[in-house]
Residue frames relative to the residue before (quaternion, step in Angstrom):
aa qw qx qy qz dx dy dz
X 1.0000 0.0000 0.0000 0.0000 0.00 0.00 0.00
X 0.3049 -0.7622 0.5329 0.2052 3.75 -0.66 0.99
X 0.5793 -0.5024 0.4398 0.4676 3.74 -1.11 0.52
X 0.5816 0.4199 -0.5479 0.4305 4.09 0.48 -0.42
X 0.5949 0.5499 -0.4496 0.3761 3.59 0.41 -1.28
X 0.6253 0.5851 -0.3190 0.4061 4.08 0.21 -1.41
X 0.7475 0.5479 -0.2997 0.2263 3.51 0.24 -1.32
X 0.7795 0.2433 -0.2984 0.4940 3.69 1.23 -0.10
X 0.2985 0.6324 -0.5241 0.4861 3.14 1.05 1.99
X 0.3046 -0.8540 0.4157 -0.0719 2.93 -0.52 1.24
X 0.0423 0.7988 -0.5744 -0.1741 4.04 -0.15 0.22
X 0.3561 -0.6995 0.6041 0.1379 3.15 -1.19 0.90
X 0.1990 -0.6524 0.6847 0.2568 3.95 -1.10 -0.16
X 0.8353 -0.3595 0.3052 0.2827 3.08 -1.63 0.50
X 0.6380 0.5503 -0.1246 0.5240 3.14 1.47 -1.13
X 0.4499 -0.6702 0.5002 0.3133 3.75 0.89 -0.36
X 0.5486 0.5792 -0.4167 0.4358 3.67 1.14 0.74
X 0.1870 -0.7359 0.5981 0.2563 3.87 -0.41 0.61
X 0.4141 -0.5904 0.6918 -0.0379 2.62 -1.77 1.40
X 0.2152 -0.7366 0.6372 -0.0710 2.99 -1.01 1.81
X 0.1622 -0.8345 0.5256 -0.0331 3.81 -0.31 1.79
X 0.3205 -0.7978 0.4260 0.2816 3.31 -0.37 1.14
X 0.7665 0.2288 -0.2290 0.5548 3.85 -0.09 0.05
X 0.6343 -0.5722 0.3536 0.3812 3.45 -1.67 0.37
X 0.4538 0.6896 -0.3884 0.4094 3.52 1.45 -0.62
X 0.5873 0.6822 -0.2540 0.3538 3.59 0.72 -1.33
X 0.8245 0.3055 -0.0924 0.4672 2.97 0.32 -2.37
X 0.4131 0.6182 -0.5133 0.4287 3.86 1.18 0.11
X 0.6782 0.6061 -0.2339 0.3433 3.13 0.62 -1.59
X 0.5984 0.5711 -0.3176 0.4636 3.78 1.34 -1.43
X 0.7590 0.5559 -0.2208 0.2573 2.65 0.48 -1.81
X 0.6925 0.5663 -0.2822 0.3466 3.54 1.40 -0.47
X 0.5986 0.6554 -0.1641 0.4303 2.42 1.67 -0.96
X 0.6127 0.4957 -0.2353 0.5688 3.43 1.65 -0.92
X 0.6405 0.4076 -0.3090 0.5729 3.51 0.82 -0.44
X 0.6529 0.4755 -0.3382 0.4830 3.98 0.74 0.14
X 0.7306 0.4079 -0.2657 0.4787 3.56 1.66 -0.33
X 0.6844 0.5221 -0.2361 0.4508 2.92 1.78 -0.18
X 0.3751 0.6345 -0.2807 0.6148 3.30 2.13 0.74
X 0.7095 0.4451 -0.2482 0.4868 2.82 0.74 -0.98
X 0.4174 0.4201 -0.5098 0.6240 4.40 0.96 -0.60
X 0.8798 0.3666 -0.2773 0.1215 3.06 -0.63 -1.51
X 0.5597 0.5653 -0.3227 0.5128 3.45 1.46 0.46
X 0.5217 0.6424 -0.2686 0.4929 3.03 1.59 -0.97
X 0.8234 0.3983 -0.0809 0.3960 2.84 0.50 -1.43
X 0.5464 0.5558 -0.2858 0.5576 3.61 1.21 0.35
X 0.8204 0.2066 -0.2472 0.4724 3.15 1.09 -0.68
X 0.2769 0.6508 -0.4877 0.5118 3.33 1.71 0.99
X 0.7019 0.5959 -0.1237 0.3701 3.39 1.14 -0.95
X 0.7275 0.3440 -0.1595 0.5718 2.91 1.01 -1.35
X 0.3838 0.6303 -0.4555 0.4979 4.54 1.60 -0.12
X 0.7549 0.3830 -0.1683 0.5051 3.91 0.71 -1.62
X 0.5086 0.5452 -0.4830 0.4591 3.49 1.02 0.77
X 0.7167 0.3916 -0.2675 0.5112 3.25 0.92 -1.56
X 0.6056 0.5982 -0.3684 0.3737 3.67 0.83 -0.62
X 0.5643 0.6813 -0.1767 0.4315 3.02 1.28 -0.77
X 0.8381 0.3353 -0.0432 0.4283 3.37 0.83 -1.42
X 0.5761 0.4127 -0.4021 0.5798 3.20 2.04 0.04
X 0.5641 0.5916 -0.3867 0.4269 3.75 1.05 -0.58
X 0.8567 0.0206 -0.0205 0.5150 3.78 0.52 -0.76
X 0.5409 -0.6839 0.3602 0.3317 3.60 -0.79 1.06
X 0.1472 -0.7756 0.6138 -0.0040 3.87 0.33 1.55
X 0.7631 0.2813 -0.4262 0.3962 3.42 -0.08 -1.48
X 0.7383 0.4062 -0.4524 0.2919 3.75 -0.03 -1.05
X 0.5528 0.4506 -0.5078 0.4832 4.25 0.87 0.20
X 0.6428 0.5852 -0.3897 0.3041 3.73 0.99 0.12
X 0.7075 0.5251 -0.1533 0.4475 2.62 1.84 -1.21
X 0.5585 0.6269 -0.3208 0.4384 3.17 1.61 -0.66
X 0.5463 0.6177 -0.3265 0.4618 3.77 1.36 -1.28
X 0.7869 0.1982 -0.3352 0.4787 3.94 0.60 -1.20
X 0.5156 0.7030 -0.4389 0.2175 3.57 0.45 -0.11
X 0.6353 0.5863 -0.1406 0.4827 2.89 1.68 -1.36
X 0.6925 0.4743 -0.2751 0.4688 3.61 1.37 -1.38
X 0.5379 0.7155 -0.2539 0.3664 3.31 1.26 -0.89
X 0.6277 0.4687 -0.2667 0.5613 3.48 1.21 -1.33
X 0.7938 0.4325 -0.2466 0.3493 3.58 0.80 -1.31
X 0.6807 -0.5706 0.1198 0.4436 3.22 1.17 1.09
X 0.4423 0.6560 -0.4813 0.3774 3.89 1.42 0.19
X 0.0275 0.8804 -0.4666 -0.0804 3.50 0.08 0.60
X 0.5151 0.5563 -0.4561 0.4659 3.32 1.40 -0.11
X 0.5996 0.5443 -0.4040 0.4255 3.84 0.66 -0.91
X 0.3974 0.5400 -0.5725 0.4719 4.56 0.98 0.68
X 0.8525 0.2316 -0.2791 0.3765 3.47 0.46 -0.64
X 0.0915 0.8662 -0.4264 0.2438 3.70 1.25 0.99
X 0.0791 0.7773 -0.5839 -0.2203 3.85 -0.13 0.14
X 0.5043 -0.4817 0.6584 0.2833 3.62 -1.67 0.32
X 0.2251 -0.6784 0.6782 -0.1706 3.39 -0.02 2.35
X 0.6881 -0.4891 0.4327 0.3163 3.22 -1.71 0.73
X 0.6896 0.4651 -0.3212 0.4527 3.62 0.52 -0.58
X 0.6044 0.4127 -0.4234 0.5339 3.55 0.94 -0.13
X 0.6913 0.5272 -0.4171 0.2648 3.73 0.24 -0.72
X 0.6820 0.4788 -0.2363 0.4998 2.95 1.99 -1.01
X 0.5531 0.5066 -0.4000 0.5268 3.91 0.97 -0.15
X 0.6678 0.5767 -0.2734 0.3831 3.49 1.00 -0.39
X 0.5727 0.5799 -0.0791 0.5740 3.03 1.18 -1.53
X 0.6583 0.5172 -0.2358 0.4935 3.80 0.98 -0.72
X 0.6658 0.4252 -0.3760 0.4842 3.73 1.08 -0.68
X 0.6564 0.6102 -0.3321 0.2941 3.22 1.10 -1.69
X 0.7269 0.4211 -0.2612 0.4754 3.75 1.14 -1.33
X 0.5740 0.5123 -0.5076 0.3879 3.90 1.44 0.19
X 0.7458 -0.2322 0.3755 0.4989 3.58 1.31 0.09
X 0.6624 0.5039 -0.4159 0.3666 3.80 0.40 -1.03
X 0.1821 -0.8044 0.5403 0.1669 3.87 -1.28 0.43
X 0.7386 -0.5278 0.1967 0.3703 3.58 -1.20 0.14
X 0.4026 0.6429 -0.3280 0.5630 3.14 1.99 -0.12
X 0.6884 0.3276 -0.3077 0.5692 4.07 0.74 -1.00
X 0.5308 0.4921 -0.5431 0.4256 3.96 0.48 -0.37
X 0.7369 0.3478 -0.3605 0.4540 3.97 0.24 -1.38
X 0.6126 0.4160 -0.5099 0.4378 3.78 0.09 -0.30
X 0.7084 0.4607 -0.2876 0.4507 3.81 0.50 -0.63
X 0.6719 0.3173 -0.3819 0.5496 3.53 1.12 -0.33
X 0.2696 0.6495 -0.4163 0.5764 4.11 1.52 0.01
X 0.8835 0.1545 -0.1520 0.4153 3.47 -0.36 -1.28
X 0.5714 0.4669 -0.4844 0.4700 4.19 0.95 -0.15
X 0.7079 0.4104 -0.3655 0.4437 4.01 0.89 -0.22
X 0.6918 0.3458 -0.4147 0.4794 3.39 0.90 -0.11
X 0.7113 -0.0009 -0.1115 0.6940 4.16 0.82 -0.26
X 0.2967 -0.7444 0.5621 -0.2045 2.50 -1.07 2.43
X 0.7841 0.1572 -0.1495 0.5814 3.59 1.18 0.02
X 0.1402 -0.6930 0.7055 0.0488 3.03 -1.15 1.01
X 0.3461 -0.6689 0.6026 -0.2640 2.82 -1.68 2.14
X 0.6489 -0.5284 0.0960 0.5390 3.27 0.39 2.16
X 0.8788 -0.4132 -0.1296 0.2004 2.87 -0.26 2.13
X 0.6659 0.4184 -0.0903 0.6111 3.20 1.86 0.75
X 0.6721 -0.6329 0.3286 0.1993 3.32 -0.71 2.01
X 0.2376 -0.7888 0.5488 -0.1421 3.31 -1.09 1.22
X 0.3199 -0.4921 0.7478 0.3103 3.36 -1.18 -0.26
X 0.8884 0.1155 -0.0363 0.4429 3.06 -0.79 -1.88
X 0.3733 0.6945 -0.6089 -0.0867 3.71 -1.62 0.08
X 0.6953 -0.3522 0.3111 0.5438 3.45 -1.00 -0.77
X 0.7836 -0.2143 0.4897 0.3168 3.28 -2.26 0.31
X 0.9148 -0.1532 -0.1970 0.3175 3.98 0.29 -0.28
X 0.0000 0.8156 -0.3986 0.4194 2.69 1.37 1.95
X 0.8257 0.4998 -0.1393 0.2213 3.07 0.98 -1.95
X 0.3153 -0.7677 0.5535 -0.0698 3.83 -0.20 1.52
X 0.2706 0.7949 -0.5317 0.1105 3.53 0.23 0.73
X 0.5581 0.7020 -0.2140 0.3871 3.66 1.53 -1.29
X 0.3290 -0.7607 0.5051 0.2409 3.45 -0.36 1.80
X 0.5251 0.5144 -0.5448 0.4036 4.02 0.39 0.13
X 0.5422 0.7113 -0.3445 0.2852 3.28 1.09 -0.82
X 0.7125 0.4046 -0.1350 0.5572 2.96 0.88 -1.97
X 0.8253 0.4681 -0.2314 0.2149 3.72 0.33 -0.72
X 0.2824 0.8342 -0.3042 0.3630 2.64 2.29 0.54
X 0.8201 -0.0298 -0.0462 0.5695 3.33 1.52 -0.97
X 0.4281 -0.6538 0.4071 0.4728 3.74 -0.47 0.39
X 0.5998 0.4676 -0.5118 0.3995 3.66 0.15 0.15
X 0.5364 0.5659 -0.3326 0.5305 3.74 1.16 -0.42
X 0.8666 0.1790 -0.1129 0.4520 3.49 0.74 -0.81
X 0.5027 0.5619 -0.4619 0.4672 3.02 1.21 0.89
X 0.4643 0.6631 -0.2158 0.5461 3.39 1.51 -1.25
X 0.7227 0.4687 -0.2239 0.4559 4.15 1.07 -0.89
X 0.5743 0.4148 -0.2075 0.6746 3.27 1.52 -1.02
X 0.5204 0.1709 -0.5137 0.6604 4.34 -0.15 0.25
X 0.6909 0.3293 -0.5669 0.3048 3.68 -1.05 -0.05
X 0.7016 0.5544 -0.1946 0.4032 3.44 0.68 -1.74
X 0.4759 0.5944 -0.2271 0.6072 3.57 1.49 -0.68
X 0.5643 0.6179 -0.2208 0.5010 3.79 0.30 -1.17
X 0.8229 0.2323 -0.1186 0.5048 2.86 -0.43 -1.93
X 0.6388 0.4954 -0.5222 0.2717 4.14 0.43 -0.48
X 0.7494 0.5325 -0.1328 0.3704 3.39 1.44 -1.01
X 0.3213 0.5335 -0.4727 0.6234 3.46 1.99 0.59
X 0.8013 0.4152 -0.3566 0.2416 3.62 0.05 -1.33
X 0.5893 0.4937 -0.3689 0.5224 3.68 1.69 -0.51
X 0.5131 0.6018 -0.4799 0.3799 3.64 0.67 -0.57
Protein backbone atom coordinates (compact mmCIF):
# COMPACT_ATOMS: atom_id res chain seq x y z
CA UNK A 1 0.00 0.00 0.00
CA UNK A 2 1.68 3.42 -0.99
CA UNK A 3 1.49 6.46 1.49
CA UNK A 4 -0.93 8.23 -1.38
CA UNK A 5 -3.12 5.09 -1.28
CA UNK A 6 -3.31 5.38 3.03
CA UNK A 7 -4.26 9.01 3.10
CA UNK A 8 -8.11 8.60 2.72
CA UNK A 9 -8.06 6.26 5.79
CA UNK A 10 -9.35 7.54 8.45
CA UNK A 11 -9.22 6.50 12.36
CA UNK A 12 -12.03 7.12 14.32
CA UNK A 13 -12.00 7.02 18.42
CA UNK A 14 -14.53 5.59 20.41
CA UNK A 15 -15.96 8.93 20.56
CA UNK A 16 -16.67 9.34 16.77
CA UNK A 17 -13.73 11.88 16.28
CA UNK A 18 -10.92 11.05 13.65
CA UNK A 19 -7.66 11.00 14.82
CA UNK A 20 -5.08 12.47 12.72
CA UNK A 21 -1.54 10.28 13.46
CA UNK A 22 1.43 11.97 12.61
CA UNK A 23 3.76 9.34 11.03
CA UNK A 24 2.97 5.92 9.43
CA UNK A 25 4.14 4.12 12.63
CA UNK A 26 1.31 5.98 14.58
CA UNK A 27 -1.59 5.41 12.16
CA UNK A 28 -0.54 1.51 12.23
CA UNK A 29 -0.74 1.69 15.78
CA UNK A 30 -4.63 3.40 15.48
CA UNK A 31 -5.51 1.36 13.11
CA UNK A 32 -5.02 -1.60 15.50
CA UNK A 33 -6.37 -0.28 17.95
CA UNK A 34 -9.58 0.44 15.83
CA UNK A 35 -9.56 -2.97 14.56
CA UNK A 36 -9.28 -4.25 18.40
CA UNK A 37 -12.53 -2.17 19.23
CA UNK A 38 -14.19 -3.35 16.48
CA UNK A 39 -13.66 -7.10 17.76
CA UNK A 40 -14.57 -6.38 20.61
CA UNK A 41 -18.73 -5.11 19.29
CA UNK A 42 -18.43 -7.85 17.19
CA UNK A 43 -18.04 -10.34 20.00
CA UNK A 44 -20.28 -8.48 22.04
CA UNK A 45 -22.58 -8.58 19.78
CA UNK A 46 -22.60 -12.34 19.05
CA UNK A 47 -22.84 -13.16 22.34
CA UNK A 48 -25.91 -10.82 22.66
CA UNK A 49 -27.03 -13.13 19.99
CA UNK A 50 -26.17 -16.26 20.86
CA UNK A 51 -27.96 -15.12 25.18
CA UNK A 52 -31.47 -14.43 22.81
CA UNK A 53 -31.11 -17.95 21.69
CA UNK A 54 -30.93 -19.58 25.03
CA UNK A 55 -33.53 -17.06 26.23
CA UNK A 56 -35.40 -17.94 23.57
CA UNK A 57 -35.51 -21.66 24.05
CA UNK A 58 -36.31 -21.43 27.75
CA UNK A 59 -39.01 -18.64 27.11
CA UNK A 60 -40.94 -20.61 24.37
CA UNK A 61 -41.17 -24.40 23.82
CA UNK A 62 -38.53 -24.41 20.58
CA UNK A 63 -36.99 -27.77 21.05
CA UNK A 64 -40.34 -29.71 21.44
CA UNK A 65 -41.74 -27.66 17.88
CA UNK A 66 -38.47 -29.21 16.54
CA UNK A 67 -39.07 -32.39 17.65
CA UNK A 68 -42.57 -32.45 16.76
CA UNK A 69 -41.57 -31.04 12.92
CA UNK A 70 -39.09 -34.36 12.52
CA UNK A 71 -41.34 -36.70 14.06
CA UNK A 72 -44.05 -35.80 11.87
CA UNK A 73 -41.61 -35.78 8.56
CA UNK A 74 -40.14 -38.90 9.74
CA UNK A 75 -43.59 -40.75 9.85
CA UNK A 76 -44.28 -39.11 6.38
CA UNK A 77 -41.68 -41.15 4.96
CA UNK A 78 -38.60 -38.39 5.17
CA UNK A 79 -36.37 -40.45 7.01
CA UNK A 80 -33.32 -38.58 6.57
CA UNK A 81 -34.95 -35.38 8.33
CA UNK A 82 -34.28 -37.99 12.20
CA UNK A 83 -30.92 -36.84 11.95
CA UNK A 84 -31.82 -32.93 11.52
CA UNK A 85 -30.28 -30.63 14.20
CA UNK A 86 -32.11 -27.33 15.51
CA UNK A 87 -29.25 -24.92 13.77
CA UNK A 88 -29.20 -21.38 14.90
CA UNK A 89 -31.27 -20.17 12.08
CA UNK A 90 -34.08 -22.34 13.00
CA UNK A 91 -34.22 -21.30 16.66
CA UNK A 92 -34.25 -17.86 15.31
CA UNK A 93 -37.06 -18.36 12.46
CA UNK A 94 -38.79 -20.11 15.15
CA UNK A 95 -38.50 -17.87 17.94
CA UNK A 96 -39.80 -15.19 15.28
CA UNK A 97 -43.33 -16.90 14.84
CA UNK A 98 -43.64 -17.72 18.54
CA UNK A 99 -42.98 -13.75 19.51
CA UNK A 100 -45.49 -12.92 16.30
CA UNK A 101 -48.12 -14.57 18.53
CA UNK A 102 -48.13 -18.16 16.86
CA UNK A 103 -48.43 -21.20 19.61
CA UNK A 104 -47.35 -24.80 19.99
CA UNK A 105 -50.74 -25.90 18.92
CA UNK A 106 -50.14 -23.64 15.37
CA UNK A 107 -46.43 -25.13 15.12
CA UNK A 108 -48.06 -29.01 15.17
CA UNK A 109 -50.79 -28.17 12.67
CA UNK A 110 -47.99 -26.56 10.50
CA UNK A 111 -45.66 -29.41 11.03
CA UNK A 112 -49.30 -31.73 10.25
CA UNK A 113 -49.60 -29.79 7.09
CA UNK A 114 -45.49 -29.67 5.83
CA UNK A 115 -45.78 -33.77 6.13
CA UNK A 116 -48.81 -34.14 4.40
CA UNK A 117 -48.00 -31.33 1.33
CA UNK A 118 -44.37 -31.43 0.95
CA UNK A 119 -44.02 -29.19 -2.08
CA UNK A 120 -45.07 -26.06 -2.88
CA UNK A 121 -45.88 -25.44 -6.67
CA UNK A 122 -45.67 -21.65 -7.72
CA UNK A 123 -46.34 -20.52 -4.39
CA UNK A 124 -48.70 -23.07 -2.93
CA UNK A 125 -48.67 -26.47 -0.94
CA UNK A 126 -48.93 -29.70 -2.69
CA UNK A 127 -48.76 -33.25 -2.27
CA UNK A 128 -47.16 -34.26 -5.42
CA UNK A 129 -44.24 -32.18 -7.31
CA UNK A 130 -40.78 -32.20 -8.53
CA UNK A 131 -37.26 -32.88 -6.79
CA UNK A 132 -36.89 -28.91 -6.48
CA UNK A 133 -40.27 -28.24 -5.45
CA UNK A 134 -39.76 -29.93 -2.12
CA UNK A 135 -40.26 -27.22 0.96
CA UNK A 136 -40.20 -29.20 3.98
CA UNK A 137 -37.60 -26.93 6.31
CA UNK A 138 -39.48 -25.25 9.29
CA UNK A 139 -37.21 -21.97 8.68
CA UNK A 140 -38.63 -22.23 5.43
CA UNK A 141 -42.17 -21.97 6.35
CA UNK A 142 -41.51 -19.52 9.19
CA UNK A 143 -39.96 -17.19 7.03
CA UNK A 144 -43.36 -15.67 6.35
CA UNK A 145 -46.75 -15.83 8.04
CA UNK A 146 -48.60 -16.51 4.95
CA UNK A 147 -46.19 -19.60 4.48
CA UNK A 148 -47.09 -20.67 7.86
CA UNK A 149 -50.41 -20.06 7.91
CA UNK A 150 -51.10 -21.76 4.45
CA UNK A 151 -49.25 -25.01 6.72
CA UNK A 152 -51.65 -24.70 9.58
CA UNK A 153 -55.12 -24.69 6.97
CA UNK A 154 -53.48 -27.82 5.49
CA UNK A 155 -52.33 -29.37 8.89
CA UNK A 156 -55.91 -28.35 10.14
CA UNK A 157 -57.48 -30.18 6.98
CA UNK A 158 -55.58 -33.07 7.24
CA UNK A 159 -56.39 -33.21 11.35
CA UNK A 160 -60.11 -33.06 10.47
CA UNK A 161 -60.06 -36.00 7.70
CA UNK A 162 -58.31 -38.17 10.36
CA UNK A 163 -61.34 -37.54 13.01
CA UNK A 164 -63.93 -37.79 10.32
Amino acid sequence: MSGAAARHLRVIDGNGEVLEPSGPEEQVRALEQALVRSQRTIDGLRNQLADKRKTARRTYPIDETFEDWKAKLVAAGLKGKAKCKLSNDRVDAINAMFEAGYTLADFKLVNTGLAACQYVVYGRRQQTGQAKDHKVDIGYVCEKAGRFEEAARIGHIVNKAKEA
